[in-house]
N, C-alpha and C positions, 0 to 999 in steps of 0.2 A: 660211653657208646657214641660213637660217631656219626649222629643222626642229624638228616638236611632235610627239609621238604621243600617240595619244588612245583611255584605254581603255575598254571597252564596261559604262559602268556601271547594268550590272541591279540588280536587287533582290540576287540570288546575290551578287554583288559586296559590295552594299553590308550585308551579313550579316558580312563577314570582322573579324577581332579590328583590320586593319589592311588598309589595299590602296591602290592607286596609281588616281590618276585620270589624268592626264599628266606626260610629260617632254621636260624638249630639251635638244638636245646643239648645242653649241657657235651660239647661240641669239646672231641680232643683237640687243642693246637701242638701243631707238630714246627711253625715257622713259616711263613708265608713274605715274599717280595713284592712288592708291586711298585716299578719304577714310572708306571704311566698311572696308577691306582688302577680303580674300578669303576665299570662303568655305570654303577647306578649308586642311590646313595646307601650309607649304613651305621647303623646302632651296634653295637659291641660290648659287653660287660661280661666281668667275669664273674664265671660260676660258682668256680673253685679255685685256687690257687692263682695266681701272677704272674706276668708277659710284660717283657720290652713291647713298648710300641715307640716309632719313632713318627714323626710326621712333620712336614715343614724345617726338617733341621734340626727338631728337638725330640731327645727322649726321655720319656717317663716310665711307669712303673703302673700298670696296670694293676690294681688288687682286687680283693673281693668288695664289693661296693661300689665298686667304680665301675663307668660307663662310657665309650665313648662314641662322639658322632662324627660322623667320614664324610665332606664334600665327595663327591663321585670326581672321578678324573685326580684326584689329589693324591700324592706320591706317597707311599707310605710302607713300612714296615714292619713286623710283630714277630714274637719267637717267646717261647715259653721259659721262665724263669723255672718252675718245678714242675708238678703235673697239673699242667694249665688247664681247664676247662673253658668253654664261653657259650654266652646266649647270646645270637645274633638275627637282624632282618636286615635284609634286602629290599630296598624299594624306589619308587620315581613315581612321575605320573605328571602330566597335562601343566597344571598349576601351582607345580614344586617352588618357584622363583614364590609366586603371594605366600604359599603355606609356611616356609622356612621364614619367610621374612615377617612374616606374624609373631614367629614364634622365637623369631631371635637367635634362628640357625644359621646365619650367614657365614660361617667360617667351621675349621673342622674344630672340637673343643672336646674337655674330658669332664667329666660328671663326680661327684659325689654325691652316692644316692642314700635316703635314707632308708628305703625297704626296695632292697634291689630284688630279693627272691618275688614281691609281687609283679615285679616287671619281669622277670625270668615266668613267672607263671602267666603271665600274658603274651610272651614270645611264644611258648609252649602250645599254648589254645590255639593260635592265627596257624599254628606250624601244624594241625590238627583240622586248621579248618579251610585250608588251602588245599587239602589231599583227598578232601571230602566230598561227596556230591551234591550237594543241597545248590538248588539253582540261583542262589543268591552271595553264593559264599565270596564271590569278587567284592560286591560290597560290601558284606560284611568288616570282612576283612581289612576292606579302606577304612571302615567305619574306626576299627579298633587299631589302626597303624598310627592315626592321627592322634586318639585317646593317648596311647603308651607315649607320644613325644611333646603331648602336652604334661603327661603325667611325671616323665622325664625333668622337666622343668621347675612342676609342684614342687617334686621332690627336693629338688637340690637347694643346699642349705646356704650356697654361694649366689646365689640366683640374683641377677640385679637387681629386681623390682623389690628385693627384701629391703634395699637400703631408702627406698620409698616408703614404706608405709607411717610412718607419724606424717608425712608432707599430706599424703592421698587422705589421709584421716583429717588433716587439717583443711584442708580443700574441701572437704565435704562437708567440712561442720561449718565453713565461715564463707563456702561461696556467695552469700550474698552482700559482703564486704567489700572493701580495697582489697586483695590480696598481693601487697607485695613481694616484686621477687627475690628482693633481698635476705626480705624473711624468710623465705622459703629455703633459701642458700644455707643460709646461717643455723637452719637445722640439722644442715649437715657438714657443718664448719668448711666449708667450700666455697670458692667466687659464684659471682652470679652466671658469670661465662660457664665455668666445667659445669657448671651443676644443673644450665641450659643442655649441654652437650648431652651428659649422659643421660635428663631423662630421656632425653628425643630415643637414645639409643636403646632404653625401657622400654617408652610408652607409645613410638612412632608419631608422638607429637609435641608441640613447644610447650611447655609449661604455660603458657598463654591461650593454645589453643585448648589443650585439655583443661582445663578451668572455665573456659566458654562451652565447652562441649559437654560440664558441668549440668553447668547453669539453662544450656536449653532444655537439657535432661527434665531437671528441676521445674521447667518452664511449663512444663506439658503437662506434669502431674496438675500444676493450680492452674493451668487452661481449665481443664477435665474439671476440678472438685470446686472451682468459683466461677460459676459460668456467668457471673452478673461484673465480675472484677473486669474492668479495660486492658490493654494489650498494654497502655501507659503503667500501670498499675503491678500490672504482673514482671514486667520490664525491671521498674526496680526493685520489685518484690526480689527476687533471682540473683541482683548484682549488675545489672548492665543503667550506665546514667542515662542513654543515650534509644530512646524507643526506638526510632529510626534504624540504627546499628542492631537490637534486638532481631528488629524484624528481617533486616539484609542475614543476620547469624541464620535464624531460624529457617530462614528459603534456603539457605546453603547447605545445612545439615538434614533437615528434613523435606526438599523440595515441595515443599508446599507454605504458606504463608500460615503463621498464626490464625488468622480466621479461618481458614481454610482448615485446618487442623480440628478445630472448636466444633464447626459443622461434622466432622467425623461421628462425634459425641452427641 
């Protein structure tokens, strides 16, 4: 069935950090061009059956499982291999440039999901609750656009941050160490250079910095639970040699100083 829903975009609308313009659920493709794209952004997965898509030059094979996400304005292509189905949204909003780049949408990409009919049944609800009257359904809505594209991410089994996890696990058990970054490389049989690079391109920070961003974490719980212990004290407690540098971290990440913090408690 070739069902779209289509939501009421006001100005109020279009005010939101994020918000949905349409969606469709289990949506015939018949071929679609778009040599300038579209002008907002889009999630795409198929329902049933496989579709060319091309995009940037390249085509692939859209199947059931897969997902894909569409910079707005970017060139691109689709036509149905058999009897194609898809569940798709349509969306933008205010502070799309922070949310994508949160989430590590900067470019158009394809997905392999592992439970794509739970994201089809969540396209489905928003596509339900954008045609609906309830006077809150704009936010909702954003509420739930944001969910499905972090959930998009959960999902995928390719996901950069997968190749993190013994690093993050070790970071967390030995922050109060030296943490070498060589080590940290070497876990993933990589230079210290690429393996600088790609986390930044994970974690949106240096592996130096998210390891101090650790450790003030860390900081604030033994402010809190030893309130007789020194700032000197808690300083190395955490991993930092230098109380001084402690204290300039802590005003940076939580603009307020250590004692300052303490007094909260």
């Amino acid at each position: 069935m070739r069902k779209q829903y289509f939501s009421n975009l006001n100005d109020t609308l279009k005010q939101l950090p994020i918000y949905v313009s349409c969606t469709g659920h289990n949506f015939k493709e018949t071929g679609i061009k778009r040599p300038k794209g579209y002008p907002e952004y889009q999630w795409i997965q198929s329902h049933k059956g496989s579709g060319y898509v091309e995009v940037k030059g390249e085509q692939f094979i859209l199947k059931e499982n897969m997902g894909m996400f569409l910079l707005k304005d970017e060139a691109h292509n689709y036509w149905p291999i058999d009897d194609w189905t898809t569940d798709f949204i349509t969306f933008d909003g205010t502070s799309m440039d922070i949310i994508l780049k949160s989430l590590s949408l900067t470019e158009s990409k394809y997905f392999h999901l592992q439970d794509a009919k739970r994201l089809s049944a969540s396209i489905q609800s928003i596509g339900y609750l954008i045609e609906g009257t309830s006077p809150l359904k704009d936010v909702q809505a954003s509420n739930m656009i944001y969910s499905l594209l972090t959930e998009v991410l959960i999902q995928s089994p390719d996901k950069l941050e997968n190749k993190f996890t013994k690093v993050i696990d070790y970071i967390d058990k030995h922050y109060h160490e030296v943490i070498n970054l060589k080590d940290l490389s070497d876990m993933l049989k990589i230079s210290p250079q690429h393996f600088c690079h790609i986390f930044k391109e994970a974690y949106h920070q240096r592996p130096l910095e998210y390891i101090n961003s650790v450790r003030i974490q860390k900081s604030k719980q033994a402010i809190i639970d030893e309130p007789d212990m020194t700032m000197e004290a808690i300083s190395k407690l955490v991993g930092f040699e230098s109380p001084s540098y402690f204290g300039k971290l802590f005003k940076k990440y939580e603009k307020m100083t250590p004692n300052q913090f303490r007094q909260l408690f």
